[in-house]
N, C-alpha and C positions, 0 to 999 in steps of 0.2 A: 904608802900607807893604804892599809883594804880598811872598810867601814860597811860591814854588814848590816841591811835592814831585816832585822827577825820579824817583824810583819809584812813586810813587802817581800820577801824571801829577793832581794835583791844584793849587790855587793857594789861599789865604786872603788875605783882605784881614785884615792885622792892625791893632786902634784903639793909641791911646798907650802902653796898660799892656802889648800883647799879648794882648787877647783878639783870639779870632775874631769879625770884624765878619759876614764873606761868605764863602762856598766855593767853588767849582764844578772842575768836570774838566775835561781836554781831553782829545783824541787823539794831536793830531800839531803838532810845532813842526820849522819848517824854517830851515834857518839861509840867512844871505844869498847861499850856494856854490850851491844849487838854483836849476835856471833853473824858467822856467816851463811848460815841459815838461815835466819831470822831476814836477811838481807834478803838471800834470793828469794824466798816466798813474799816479802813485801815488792819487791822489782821486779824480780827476772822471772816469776814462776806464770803472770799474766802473758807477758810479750812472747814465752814460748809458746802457749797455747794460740795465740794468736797468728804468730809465725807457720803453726800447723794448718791453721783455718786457709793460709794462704795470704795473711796480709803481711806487708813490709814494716820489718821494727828495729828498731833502733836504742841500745842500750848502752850506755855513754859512763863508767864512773871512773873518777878520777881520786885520788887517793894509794896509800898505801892499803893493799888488799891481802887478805889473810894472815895478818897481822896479831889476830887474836888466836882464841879457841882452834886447834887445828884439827877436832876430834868431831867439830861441827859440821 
């Protein structure tokens, strides 16, 4: 069982009784309304420019991807 905290942008994997199995955080969760546009310029359109400047970046998303809008 997953039990997101939408204020703590946290998630726990809970076992049978409700303890916490696992933790972790996230950032950002986009709902299916977002094209994929909308996505890179809120994410990816920073970390490239930075990527240019010379610094190390790391861009991580998980999910089904272009799943929507393909004209975006």
């Amino acid at each position: 069982m997953f039990s997101p905290d939408k204020h703590n942008k946290d998630v726990q994997e809970l076992n049978e009784t409700g303890q916490v199995v696992k933790s972790w955080s996230y950032d950002h969760v986009f709902g299916p309304e977002c094209t994929n546009l909308y996505i890179f310029n809120m994410m990816a359109s920073g970390l490239i420019d930075a990527a240019i400047e010379g610094y190390n970046t790391v861009l991580f998303m998980y999910g089904q991807t272009s799943s929507g809008d393909c004209l975006n």
